[in-house]
LOMI-85862 format. One line per 8 residues: number of its first residue (from 1); their letters; for each residue x, y, z of N, C-alpha, C, O. Coordinates in steps of 0.2 Angstrom, whole numbers, plus 5000, padded with zeros to 4 digits. Each point is the difference from the previous one (the first is absolute). Example, Ala and Ser with C-alpha at 12.3 -4.5 7.8 and 13.67 -1.06 7.14 Angstrom:
residues 2
1	as	5066:4972:5039:4996:5006:5000:5004:5006:5000:5005:4999:5003  4993:5006:4993:5004:5006:5001:4996:5005:5003:5003:5006:5001;
This chain:
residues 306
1	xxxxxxxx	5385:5609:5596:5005:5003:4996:4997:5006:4996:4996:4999:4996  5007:5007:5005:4999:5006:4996:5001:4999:4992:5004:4998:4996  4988:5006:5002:5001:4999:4991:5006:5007:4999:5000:5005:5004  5004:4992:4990:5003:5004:4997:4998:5009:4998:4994:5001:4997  5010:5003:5004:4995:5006:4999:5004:5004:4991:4998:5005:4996  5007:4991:5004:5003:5002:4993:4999:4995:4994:5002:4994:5001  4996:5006:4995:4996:4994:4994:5007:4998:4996:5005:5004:4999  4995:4990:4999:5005:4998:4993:5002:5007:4995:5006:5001:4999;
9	xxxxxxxx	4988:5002:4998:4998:5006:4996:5006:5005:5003:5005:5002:4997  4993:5000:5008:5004:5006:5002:5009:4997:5001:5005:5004:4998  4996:4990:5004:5007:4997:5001:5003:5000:4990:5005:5002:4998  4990:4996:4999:5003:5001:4992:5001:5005:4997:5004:5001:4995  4991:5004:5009:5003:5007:4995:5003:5003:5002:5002:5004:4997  5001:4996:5011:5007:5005:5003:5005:4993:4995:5003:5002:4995  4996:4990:5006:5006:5000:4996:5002:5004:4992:5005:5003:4998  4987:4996:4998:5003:5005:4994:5001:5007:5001:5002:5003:4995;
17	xxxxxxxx	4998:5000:5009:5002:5006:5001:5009:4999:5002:5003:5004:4997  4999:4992:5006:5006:4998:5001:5003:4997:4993:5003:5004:4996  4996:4991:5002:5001:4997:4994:5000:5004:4994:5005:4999:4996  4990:5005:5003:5003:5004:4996:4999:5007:4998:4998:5004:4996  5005:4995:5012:5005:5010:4999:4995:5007:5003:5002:5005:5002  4990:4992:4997:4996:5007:5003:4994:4997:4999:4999:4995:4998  4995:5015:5005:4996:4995:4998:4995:5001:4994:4995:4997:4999  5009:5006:4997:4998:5002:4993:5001:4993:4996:4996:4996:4998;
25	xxxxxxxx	5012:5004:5003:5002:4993:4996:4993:4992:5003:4997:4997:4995  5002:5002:5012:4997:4995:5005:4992:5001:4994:4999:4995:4997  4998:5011:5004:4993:5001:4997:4999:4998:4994:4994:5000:4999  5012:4999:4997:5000:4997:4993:5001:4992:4999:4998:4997:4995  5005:5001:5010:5002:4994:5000:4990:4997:5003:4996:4996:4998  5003:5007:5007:4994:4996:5003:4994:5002:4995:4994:4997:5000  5008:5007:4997:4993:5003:4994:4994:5002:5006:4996:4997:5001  5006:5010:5002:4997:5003:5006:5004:5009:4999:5005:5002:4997;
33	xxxxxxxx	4989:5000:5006:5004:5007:4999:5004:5000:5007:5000:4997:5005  5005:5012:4992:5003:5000:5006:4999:5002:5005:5004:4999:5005  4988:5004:4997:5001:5003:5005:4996:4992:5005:5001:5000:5006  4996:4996:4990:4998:4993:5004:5006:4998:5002:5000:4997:5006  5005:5003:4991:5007:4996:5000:5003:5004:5009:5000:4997:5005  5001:5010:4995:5000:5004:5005:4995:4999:5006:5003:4998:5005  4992:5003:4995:4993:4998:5006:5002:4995:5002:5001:5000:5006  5001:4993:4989:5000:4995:5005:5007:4999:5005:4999:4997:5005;
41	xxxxxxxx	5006:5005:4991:5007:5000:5004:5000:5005:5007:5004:5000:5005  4990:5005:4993:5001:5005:5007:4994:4995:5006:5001:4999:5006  4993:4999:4990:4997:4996:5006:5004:4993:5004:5000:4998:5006  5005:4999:4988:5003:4994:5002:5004:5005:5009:4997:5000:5006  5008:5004:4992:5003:5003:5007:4995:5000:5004:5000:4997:5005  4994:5008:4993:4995:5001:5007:5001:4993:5003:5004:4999:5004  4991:4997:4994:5000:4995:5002:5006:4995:5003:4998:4997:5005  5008:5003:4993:5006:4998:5004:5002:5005:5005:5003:4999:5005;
49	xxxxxxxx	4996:5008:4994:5002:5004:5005:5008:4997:5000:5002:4998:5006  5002:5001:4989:5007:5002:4997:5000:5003:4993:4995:4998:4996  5011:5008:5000:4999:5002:4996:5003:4996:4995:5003:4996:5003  4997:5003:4993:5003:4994:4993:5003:5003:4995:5005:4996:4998  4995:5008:4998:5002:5003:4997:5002:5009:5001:4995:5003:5001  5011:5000:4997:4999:5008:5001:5003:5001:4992:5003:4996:4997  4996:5010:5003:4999:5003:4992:5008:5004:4999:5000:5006:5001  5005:4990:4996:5008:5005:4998:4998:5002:4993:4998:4996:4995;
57	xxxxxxxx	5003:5012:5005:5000:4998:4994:4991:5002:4995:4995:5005:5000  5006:4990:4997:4994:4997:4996:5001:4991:5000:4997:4996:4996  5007:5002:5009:4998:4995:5001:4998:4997:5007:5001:5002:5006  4996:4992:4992:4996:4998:5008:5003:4996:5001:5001:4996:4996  5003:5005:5013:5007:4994:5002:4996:4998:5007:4996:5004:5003  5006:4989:4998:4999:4997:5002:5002:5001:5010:5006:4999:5001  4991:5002:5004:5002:5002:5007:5003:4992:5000:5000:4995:4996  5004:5005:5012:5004:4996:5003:4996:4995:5002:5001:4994:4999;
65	xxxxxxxx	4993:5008:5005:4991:4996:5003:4998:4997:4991:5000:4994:4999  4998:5011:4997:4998:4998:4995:5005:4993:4995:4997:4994:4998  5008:5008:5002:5005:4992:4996:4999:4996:5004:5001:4995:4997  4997:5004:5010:5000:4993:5001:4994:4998:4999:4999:4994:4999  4994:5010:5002:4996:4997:4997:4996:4999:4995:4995:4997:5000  5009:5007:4994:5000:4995:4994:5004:4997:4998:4999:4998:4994  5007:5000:5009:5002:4992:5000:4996:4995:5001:4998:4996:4996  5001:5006:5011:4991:4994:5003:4996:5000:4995:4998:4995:4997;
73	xxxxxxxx	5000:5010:5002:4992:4999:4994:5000:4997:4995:4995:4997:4998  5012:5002:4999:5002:4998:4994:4998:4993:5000:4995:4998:4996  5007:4998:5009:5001:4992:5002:4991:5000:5001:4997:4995:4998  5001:5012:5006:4993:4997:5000:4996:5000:4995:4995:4996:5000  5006:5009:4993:4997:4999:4996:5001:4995:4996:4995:4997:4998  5011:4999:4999:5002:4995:4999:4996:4993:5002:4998:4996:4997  5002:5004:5008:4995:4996:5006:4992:4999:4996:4997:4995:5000  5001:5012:4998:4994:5001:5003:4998:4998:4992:4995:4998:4998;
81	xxxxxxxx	5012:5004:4998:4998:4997:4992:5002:4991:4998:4997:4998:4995  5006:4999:5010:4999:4995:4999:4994:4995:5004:4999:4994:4999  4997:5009:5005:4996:4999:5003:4994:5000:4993:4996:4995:4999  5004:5009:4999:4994:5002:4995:5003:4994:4993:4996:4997:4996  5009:5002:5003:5002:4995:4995:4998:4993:5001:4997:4996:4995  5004:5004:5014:5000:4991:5001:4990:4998:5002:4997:4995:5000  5000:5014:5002:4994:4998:4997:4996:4999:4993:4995:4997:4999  5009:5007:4996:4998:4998:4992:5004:4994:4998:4997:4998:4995;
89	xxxxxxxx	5008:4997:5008:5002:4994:4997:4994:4997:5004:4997:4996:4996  5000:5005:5011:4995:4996:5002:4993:4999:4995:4996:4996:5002  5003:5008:4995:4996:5002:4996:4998:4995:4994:4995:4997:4998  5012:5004:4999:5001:4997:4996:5000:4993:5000:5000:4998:4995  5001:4996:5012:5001:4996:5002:5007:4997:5003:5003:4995:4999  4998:5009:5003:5009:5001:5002:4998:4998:5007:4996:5004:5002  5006:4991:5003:4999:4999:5006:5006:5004:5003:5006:5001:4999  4989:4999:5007:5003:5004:5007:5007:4995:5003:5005:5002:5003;
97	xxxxxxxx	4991:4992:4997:5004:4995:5003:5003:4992:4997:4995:4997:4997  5008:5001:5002:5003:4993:5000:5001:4995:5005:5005:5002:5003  4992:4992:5000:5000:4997:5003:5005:4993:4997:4999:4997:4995  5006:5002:5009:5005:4996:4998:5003:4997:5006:5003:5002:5005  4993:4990:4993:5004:4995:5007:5003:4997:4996:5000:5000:4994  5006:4997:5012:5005:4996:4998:5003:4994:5006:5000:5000:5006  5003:4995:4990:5005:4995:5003:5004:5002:5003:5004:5004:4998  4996:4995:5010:5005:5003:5004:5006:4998:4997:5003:5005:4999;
105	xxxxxxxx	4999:4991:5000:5004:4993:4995:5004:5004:4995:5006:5001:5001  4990:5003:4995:5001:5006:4993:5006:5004:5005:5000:5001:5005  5005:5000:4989:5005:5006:5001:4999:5006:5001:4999:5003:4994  5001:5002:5012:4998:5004:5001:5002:5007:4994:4997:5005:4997  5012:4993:5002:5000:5003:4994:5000:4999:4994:5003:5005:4997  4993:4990:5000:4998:5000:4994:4992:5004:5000:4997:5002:4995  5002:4998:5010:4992:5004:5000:5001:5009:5001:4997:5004:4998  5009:4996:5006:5003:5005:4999:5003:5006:4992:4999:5006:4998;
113	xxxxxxxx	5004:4991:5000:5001:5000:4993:4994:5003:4996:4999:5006:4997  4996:4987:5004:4994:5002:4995:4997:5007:5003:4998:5004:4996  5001:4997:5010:4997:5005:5003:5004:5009:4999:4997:5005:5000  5010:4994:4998:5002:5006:4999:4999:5001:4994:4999:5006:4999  5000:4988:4996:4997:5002:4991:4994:5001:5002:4997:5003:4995  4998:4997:5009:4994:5001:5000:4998:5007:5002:4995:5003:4999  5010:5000:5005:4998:5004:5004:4998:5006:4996:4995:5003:5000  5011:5001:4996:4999:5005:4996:4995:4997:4995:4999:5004:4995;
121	xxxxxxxx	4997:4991:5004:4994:5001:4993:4994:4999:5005:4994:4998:4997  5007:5003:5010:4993:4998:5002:4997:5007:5002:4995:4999:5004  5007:5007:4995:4995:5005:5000:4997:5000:5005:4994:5001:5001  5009:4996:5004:4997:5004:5009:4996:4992:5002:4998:4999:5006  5000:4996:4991:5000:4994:5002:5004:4999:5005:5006:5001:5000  4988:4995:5006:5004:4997:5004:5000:4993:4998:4995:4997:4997  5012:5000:5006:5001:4993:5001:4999:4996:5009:5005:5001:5004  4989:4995:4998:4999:4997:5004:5003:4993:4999:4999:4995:4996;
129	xxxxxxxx	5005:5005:5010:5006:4993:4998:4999:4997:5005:5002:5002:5006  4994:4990:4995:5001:4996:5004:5004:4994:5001:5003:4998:4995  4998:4999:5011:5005:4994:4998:4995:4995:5003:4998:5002:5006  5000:4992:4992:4998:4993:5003:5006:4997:5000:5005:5002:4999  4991:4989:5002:5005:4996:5001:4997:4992:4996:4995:4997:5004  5006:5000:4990:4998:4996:4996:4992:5001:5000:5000:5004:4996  4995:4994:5005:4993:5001:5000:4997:5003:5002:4994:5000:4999  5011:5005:5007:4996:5008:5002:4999:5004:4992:4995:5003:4999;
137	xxxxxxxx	5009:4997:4995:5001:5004:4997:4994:4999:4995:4997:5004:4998  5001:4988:5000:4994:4999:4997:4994:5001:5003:4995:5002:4997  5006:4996:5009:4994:5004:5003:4997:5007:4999:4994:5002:4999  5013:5002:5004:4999:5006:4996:4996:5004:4994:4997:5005:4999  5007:4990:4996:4999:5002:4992:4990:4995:5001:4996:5005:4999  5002:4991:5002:4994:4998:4999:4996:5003:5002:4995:4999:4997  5005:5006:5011:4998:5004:5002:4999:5008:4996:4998:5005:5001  5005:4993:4996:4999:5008:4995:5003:5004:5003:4999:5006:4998;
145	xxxxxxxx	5004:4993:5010:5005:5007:5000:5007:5004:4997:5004:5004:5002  4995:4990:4993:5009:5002:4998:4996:5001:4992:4995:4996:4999  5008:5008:4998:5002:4999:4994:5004:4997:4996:4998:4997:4995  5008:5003:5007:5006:4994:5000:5003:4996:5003:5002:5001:5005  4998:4993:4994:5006:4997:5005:5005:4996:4997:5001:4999:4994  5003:5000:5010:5007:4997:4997:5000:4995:5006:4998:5000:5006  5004:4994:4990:4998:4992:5004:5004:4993:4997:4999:5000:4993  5004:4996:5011:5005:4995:4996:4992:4994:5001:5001:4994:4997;
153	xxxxxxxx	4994:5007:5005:4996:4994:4997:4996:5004:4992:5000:5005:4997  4996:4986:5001:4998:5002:4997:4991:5000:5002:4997:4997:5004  5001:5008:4991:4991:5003:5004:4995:4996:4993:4999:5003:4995  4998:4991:5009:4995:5001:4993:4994:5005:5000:4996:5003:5004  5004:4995:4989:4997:5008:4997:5000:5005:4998:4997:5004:4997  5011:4998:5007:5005:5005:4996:5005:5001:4995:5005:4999:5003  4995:5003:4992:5005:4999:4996:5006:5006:5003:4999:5006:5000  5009:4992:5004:5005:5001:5001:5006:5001:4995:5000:4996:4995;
161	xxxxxxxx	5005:5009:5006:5004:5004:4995:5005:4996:5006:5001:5000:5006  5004:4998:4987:5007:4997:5006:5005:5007:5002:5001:5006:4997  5001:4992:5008:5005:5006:5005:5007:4997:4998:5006:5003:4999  4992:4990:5000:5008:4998:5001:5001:4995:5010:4996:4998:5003  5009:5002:4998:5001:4994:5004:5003:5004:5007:5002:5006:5000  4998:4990:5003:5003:5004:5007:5005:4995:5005:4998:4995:5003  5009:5005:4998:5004:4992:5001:4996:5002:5009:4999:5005:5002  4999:4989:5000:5000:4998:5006:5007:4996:5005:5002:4995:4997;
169	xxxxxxxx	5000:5006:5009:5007:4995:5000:5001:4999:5008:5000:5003:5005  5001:4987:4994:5000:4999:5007:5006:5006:5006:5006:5001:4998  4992:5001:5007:5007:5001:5003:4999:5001:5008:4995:4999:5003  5010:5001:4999:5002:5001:5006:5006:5004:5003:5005:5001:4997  4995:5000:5009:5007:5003:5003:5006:4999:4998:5000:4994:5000  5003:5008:4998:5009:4996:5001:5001:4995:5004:5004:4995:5000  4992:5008:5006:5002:4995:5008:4994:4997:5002:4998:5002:5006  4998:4996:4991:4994:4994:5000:5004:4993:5000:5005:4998:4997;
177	xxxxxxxx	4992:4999:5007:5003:4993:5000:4997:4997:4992:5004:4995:4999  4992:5006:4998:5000:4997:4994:5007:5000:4994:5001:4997:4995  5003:5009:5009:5005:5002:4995:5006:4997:5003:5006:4999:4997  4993:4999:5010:5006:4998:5004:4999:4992:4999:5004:4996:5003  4993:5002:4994:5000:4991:4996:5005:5001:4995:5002:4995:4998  5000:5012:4999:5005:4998:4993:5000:4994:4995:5004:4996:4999  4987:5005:5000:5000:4993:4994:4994:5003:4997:4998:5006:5000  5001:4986:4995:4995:5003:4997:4994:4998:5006:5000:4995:5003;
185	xxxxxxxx	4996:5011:4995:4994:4999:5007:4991:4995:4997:4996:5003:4996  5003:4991:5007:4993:4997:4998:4994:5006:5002:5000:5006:5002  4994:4988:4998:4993:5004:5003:5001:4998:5006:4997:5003:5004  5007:4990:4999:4998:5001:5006:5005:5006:5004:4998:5002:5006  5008:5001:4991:5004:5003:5007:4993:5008:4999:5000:5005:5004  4996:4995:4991:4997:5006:5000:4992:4996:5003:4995:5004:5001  5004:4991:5001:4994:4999:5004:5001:5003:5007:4995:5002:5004  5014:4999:4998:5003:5000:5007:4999:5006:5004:4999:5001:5005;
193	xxxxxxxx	5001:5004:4988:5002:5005:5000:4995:5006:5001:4995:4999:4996  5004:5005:5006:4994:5008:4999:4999:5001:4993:5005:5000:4996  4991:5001:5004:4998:5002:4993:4995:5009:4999:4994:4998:5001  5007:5005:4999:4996:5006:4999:4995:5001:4993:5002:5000:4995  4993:5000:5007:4996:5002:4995:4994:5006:4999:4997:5002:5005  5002:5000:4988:4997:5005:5000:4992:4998:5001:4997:4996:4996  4999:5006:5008:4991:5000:4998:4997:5002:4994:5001:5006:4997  4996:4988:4999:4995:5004:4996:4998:5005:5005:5000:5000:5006;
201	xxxxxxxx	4997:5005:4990:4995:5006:5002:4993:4999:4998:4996:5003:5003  5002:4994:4992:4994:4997:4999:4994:4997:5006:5001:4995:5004  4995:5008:4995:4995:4998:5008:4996:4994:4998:4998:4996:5004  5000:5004:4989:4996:4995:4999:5002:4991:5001:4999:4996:5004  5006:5005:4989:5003:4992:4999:5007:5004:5000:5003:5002:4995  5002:4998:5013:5007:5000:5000:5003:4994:4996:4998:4994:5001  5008:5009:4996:5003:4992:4997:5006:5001:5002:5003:5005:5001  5000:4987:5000:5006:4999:5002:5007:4998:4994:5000:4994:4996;
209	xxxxxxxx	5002:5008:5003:5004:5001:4996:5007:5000:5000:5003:5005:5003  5001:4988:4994:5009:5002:4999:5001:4993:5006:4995:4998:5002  5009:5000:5001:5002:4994:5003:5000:5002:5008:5003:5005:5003  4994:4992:4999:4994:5001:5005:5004:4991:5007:4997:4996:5004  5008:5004:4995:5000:4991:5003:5005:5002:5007:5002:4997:5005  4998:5011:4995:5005:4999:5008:4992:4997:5006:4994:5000:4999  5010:4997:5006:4996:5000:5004:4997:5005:5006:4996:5000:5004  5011:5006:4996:4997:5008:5005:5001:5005:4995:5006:5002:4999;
217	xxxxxxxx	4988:5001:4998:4999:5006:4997:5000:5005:5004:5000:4999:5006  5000:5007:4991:4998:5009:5002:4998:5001:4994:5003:4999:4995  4989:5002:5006:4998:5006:4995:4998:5006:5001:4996:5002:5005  5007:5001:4990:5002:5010:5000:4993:5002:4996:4997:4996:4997  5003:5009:5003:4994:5004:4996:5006:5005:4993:4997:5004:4996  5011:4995:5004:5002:5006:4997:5005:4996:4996:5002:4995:5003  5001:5006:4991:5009:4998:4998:5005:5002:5004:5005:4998:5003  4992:5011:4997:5007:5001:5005:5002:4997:5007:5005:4998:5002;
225	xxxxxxxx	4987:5000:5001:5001:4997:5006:5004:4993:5001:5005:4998:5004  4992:4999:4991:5003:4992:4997:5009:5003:5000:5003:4996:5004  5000:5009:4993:5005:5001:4996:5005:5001:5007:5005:4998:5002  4991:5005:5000:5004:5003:5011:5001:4993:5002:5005:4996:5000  4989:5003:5000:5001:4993:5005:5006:4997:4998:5005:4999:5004  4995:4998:4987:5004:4992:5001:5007:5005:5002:5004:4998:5003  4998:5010:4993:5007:5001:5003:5002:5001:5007:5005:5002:5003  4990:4997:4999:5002:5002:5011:5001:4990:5000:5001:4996:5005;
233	xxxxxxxx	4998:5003:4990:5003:4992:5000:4993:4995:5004:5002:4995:5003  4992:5006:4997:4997:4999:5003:4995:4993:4995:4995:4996:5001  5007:5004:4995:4996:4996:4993:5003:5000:4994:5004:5004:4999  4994:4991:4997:5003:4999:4994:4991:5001:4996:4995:4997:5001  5007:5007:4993:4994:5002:4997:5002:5001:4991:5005:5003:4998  4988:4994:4998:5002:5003:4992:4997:5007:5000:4994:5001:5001  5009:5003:4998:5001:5007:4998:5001:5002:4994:5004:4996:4997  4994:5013:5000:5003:5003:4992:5004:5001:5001:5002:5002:5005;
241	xxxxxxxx	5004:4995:4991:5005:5003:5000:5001:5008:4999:5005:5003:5003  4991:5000:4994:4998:5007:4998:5002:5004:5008:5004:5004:5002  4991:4992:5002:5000:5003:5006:5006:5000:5006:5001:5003:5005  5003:4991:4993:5007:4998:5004:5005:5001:4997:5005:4997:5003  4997:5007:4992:5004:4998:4995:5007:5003:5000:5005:4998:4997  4993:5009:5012:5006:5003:5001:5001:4996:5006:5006:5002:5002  4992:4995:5001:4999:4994:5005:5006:4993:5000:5004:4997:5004  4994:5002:4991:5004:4994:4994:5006:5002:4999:5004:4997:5002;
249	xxxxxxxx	4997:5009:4993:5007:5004:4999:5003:5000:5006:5005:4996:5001  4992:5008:5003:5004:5002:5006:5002:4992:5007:5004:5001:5005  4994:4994:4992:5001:4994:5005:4995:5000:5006:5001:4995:5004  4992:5009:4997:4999:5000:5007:4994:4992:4998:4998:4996:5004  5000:5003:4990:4998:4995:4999:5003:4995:4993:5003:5003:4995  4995:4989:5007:5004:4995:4993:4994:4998:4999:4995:5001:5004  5006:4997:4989:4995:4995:4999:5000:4991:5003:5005:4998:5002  4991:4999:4997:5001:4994:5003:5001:4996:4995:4996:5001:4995;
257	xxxxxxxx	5010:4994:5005:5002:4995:4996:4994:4995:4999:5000:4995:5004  4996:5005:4992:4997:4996:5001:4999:4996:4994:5002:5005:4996  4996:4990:4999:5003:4996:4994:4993:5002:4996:5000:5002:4994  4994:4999:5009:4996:5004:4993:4994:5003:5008:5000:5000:5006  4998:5002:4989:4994:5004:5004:5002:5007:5006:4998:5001:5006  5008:5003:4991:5005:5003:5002:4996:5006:4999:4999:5004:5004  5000:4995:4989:4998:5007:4997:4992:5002:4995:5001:4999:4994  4996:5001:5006:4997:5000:4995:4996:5009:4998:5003:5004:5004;
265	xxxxxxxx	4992:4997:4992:4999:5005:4994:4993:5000:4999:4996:4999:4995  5002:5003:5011:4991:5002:4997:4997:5005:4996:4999:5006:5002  5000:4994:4992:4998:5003:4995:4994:5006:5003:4996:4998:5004  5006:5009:4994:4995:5005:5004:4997:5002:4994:5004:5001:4996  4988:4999:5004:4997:5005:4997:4995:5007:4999:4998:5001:5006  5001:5002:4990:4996:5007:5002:4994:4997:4996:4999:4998:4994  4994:5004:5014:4992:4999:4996:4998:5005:5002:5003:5003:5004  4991:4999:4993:4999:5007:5000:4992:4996:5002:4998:4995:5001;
273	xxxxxxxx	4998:5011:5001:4991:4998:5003:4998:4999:4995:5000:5005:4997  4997:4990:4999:4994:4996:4992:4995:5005:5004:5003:5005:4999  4993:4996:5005:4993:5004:5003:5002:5007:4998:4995:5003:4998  5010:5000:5003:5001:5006:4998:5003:5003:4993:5006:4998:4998  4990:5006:4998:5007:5002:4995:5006:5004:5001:4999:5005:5003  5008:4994:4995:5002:5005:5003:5002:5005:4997:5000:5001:4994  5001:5003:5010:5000:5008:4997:5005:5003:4996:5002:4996:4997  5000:5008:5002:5005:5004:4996:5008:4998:5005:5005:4998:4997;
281	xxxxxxxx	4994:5005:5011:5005:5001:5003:5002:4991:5002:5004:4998:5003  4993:4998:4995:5002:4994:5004:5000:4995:4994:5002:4994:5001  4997:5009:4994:5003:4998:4995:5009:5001:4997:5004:4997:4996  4995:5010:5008:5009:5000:4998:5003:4998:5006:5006:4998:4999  4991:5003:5007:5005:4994:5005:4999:4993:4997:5004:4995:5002  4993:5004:4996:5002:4991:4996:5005:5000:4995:5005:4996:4999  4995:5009:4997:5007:5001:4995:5006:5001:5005:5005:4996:5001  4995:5008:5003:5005:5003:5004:5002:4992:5005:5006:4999:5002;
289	xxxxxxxx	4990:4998:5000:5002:4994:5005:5003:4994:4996:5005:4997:5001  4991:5002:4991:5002:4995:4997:5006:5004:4996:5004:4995:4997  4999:5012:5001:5006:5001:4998:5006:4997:5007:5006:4997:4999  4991:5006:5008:5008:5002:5004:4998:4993:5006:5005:4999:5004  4990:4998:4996:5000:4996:5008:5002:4992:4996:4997:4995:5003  5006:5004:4991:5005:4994:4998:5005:4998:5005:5002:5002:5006  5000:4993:4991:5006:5001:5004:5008:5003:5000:5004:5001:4996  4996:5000:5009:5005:5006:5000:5008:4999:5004:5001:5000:5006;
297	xxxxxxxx	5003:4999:4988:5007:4996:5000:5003:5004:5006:5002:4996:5004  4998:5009:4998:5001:5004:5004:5000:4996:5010:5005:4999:5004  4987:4998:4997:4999:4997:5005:5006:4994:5004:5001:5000:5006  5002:4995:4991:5005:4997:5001:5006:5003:5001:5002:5005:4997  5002:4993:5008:5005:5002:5003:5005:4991:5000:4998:4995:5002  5009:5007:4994:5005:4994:5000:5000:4997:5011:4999:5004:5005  5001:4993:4994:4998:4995:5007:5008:4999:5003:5005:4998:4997  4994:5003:5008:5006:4999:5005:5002:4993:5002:4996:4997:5003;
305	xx	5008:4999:4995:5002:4993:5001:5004:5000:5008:5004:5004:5001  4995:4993:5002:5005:5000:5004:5002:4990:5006:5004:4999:5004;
């Protein structure tokens, strides 16, 4: 890649020469004499081999070649000043990066939420977002490659900030033969039945979790995967309501009539690395997740009866 033969320098002071009015007014603003002001605006041309500015007047107006490019420069200097910014926040101990795992289980748009209040105070931080699946996620966080994790277990030796709760809900097709019984349904007509389930992601100690008693499983690696499946009618599976919820409205899935163990509420919470302190920027995504990744009356949709 060819180095640049025009510097930042030269791109600032054609704009103060444009910005304000000449190059007399330009030389006072950069506290530079004017004929410095001049030398560099005529070396900048040489060096583009385009003219940039022509002289009406007493004043210096800008060519048709020249306005567009410092429109561009503008964006670049801008660029080149927030670069230099998110180097003095690093400085200061502003990290570069946030690593943040999460419960695939977790609503995508409560994490959403928290992430749009995060964004304008994170000064060019990035946010790395992973998803596990129950024990992949502590695994992670024990690994020390997360700074964060959001997890419906609980982790000893970590002190967790509550999220709040997530409804989980049995369901199925419309036209699943669990629904074409029109009663209430026992554990055995669901021992009969496919059951869909999700994989821990954890390598170590995978856990089995949530009612486990069909006698022909499918296990998936995804929710969305789980969520395709039971609507192609293929399995009856407990799922976020969060995640099915225009699903449910819309009829393509019911829930299953079942007298308890229907529904239940895994409490999710946010831990941060004990092995790490955190830093300035990952301090305010934990205000920002614990103001907006609650729960969120929004996520339910009125349920289609039929």
């Amino acid at each position: 890649m060819k180095s640049p033969r025009v510097t930042l320098d030269q791109w600032r002071t054609l704009q103060a020469v444009v910005d304000h009015g000449g190059f007399a007014q330009a030389a006072e603003a950069l506290h530079r004499s004017q004929s410095s002001v001049s030398y560099t605006i005529a070396r900048m041309q040489e060096q583009l081999g385009v003219p940039l500015l022509r002289i009406e007047g007493r004043k210096a107006v800008l060519t048709e070649a020249g306005a567009v490019l410092l429109r561009r420069s503008r964006q670049l200097l801008k660029q080149a000043s927030q670069l230099e910014d998110l180097a003095h926040q690093m400085e200061l101990g502003w990290e570069a990066e946030v690593r943040l795992v999460i419960d695939a289980a977790f609503p995508t748009g409560r994490i959403a939420r928290a992430l749009t209040d995060f964004m304008p105070k994170s000064r060019g931080c990035r946010v790395r977002l992973r998803e596990e699946v129950l024990s992949g996620v502590v695994e992670v966080l024990r690994e020390g490659t997360a700074d964060l994790a959001i997890s419906s277990l609980e982790i000893p030796g970590y002190l967790g900030t509550e999220l709040g709760t997530v409804e989980f809900v049995a369901v199925a097709h419309p036209e699943h033969l669990l629904h074409q019984l029109r009663r209430t349904l026992t554990s055995q007509d669901l021992e009969n039945q496919l059951q869909i389930v999700i994989r821990d992601s954890g390598r170590s100690q995978p856990m089995d979790v949530g009612w486990l008693g069909a006698e022909q499983r499918w296990t998936v690696s995804s929710m969305a995967t789980a969520a395709l499946f039971v609507r192609r009618g293929l399995g009856f599976a407990w799922l976020p309501r969060p995640l099915i919820a225009r699903e449910l409205h819309e009829g393509h899935l019911k829930e299953l009539p079942l007298p308890q163990g229907g529904i239940h509420h895994p409490h999710f919470r946010l831990y941060a690395n004990k092995d790490k302190p955190l830093g300035p920027a990952t301090q305010i995504l934990v205000e920002s997740i614990t103001t907006f990744a609650g729960s969120d009356p929004d996520e339910t949709c009125p349920e289609t009866t039929t």
